[in-house]
N, C-alpha and C positions, 0 to 999 in steps of 0.2 A: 561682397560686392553687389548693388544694385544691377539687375540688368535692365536698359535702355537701348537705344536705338545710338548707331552714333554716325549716320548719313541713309539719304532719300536718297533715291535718284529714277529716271524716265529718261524715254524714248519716244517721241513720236512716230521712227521710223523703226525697220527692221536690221535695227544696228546691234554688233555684238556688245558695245561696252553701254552703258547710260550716263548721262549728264548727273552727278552730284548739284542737289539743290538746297533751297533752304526748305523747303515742306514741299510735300505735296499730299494730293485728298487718294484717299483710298473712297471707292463707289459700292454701295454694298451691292452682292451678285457681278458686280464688273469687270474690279480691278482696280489700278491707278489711272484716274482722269489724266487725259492726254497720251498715253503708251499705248503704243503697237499694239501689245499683249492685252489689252482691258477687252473684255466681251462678254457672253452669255458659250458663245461654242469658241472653239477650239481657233488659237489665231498664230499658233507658230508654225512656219514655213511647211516645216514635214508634217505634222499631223494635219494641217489642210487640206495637205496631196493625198492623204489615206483616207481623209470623213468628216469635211466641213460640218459638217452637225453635230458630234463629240460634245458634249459636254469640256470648259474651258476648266482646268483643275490645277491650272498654271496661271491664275489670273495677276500673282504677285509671288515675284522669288525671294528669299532673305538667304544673308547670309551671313556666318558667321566673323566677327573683325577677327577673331582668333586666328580662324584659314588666312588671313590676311599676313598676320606678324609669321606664321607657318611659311606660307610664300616667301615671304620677305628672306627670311631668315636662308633660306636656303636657295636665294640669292634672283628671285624674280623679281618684276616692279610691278607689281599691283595695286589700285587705291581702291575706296568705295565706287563702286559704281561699274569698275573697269570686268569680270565677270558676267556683266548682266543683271544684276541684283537690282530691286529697286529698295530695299529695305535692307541696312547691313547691321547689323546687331554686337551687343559683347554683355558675355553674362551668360547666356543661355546656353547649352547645349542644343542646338537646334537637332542636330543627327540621333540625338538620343529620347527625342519624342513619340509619344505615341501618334500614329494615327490622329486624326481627329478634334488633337490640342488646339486648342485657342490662346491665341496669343492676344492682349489684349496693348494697344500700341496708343501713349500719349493717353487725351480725356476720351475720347470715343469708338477710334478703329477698333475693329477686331479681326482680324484674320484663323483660319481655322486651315491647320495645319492636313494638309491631302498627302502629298509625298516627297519622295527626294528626287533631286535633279538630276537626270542621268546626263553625266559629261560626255560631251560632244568632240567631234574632232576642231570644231572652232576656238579652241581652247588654245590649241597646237598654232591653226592662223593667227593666233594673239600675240603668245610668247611660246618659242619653241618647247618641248618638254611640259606646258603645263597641264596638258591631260594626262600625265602618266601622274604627275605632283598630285594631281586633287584624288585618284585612286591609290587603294591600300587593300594590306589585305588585315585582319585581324588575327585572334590565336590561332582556331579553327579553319584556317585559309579561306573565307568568307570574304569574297570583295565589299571595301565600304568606299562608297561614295563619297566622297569630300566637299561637292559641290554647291551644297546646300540645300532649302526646300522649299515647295512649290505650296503655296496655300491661295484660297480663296475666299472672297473679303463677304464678310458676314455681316461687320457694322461698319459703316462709312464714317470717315471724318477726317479730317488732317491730321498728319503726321511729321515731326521733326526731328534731327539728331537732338540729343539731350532726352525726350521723353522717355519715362518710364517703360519698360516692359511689365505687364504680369502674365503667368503662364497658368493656364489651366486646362488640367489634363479630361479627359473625357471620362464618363462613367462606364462601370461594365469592365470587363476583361481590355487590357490595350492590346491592341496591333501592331507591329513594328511597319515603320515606312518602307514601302516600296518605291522604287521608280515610278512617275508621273508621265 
């Protein structure tokens, strides 16, 4: 299976879910033009209250459509967008990237993968139960995160459902993601 992109979406405010769109531009060093979250330092609620000057390493969230049919299936209503994602993906294993991946989104975005989204209890104000859904534990009782990940845009350009993904991993020894 090709993996691709299969919805955008933004915020111009500090809202939990984002509007599904037909494109929008990824800003290199930004984010996504028009979203709450685009910047240079740090623009989400809690990490403002800790050190407006934070380097921003959440400047665009993806997520994977899989967690989607996951949800679904086990009886939540989730669409693109409804998370907070501005980029919802199918095809990739997002969770099982290294550090530092660049995801290369449509003719020109690039995003470079920082870390994973640590779920919030906003999840829970969504739909009841879905912060416990997006956390797991693995063999070794290791919490995994479900929520997706945090990356920051390296090459600018528009973005649409239907464009291609390519993934490419970083040189050197990888990293596993952390929390962002």
């Amino acid at each position: 299976m090709t993996s691709r992109v299969t919805a955008v979406s933004r915020s111009a405010t500090h809202t939990f879910s984002k509007t599904p769109l037909e494109s929008i531009r990824l800003l290199a060093g930004l984010g996504v033009e028009g979203d709450a979250h685009a910047g240079v330092t740090v623009k989400h609620r809690s990490r403002v209250a800790r050190d407006p000057s934070r380097p921003n390493l959440r400047q665009v969230h993806l997520v994977q459509a899989e967690l989607h049919d996951e949800l679904r299936e086990a009886g939540f209503a989730v669409r693109e967008g409804d998370m907070g994602e501005n980029v919802t993906t199918r095809g990739v294993d997002l969770l099982a990237l290294p550090t530092g991946t660049r995801l290369h989104l449509g003719e020109a975005a690039v995003v470079e993968v920082t870390g994973l989204r640590n779920p919030c209890v906003q999840l829970d104000g969504f739909q009841d139960g879905l912060m416990k859904a997006v956390l797991d534990r693995d063999e070794e009782g290791n919490l995994v995160r479900k929520a997706g990940v945090m990356g920051v845009v390296v090459a600018g350009g528009e973005v649409r459902p239907g464009d291609p993904i390519r993934v490419e991993p970083p040189a050197g020894p990888h990293q596993p993601l952390r929390p962002v």
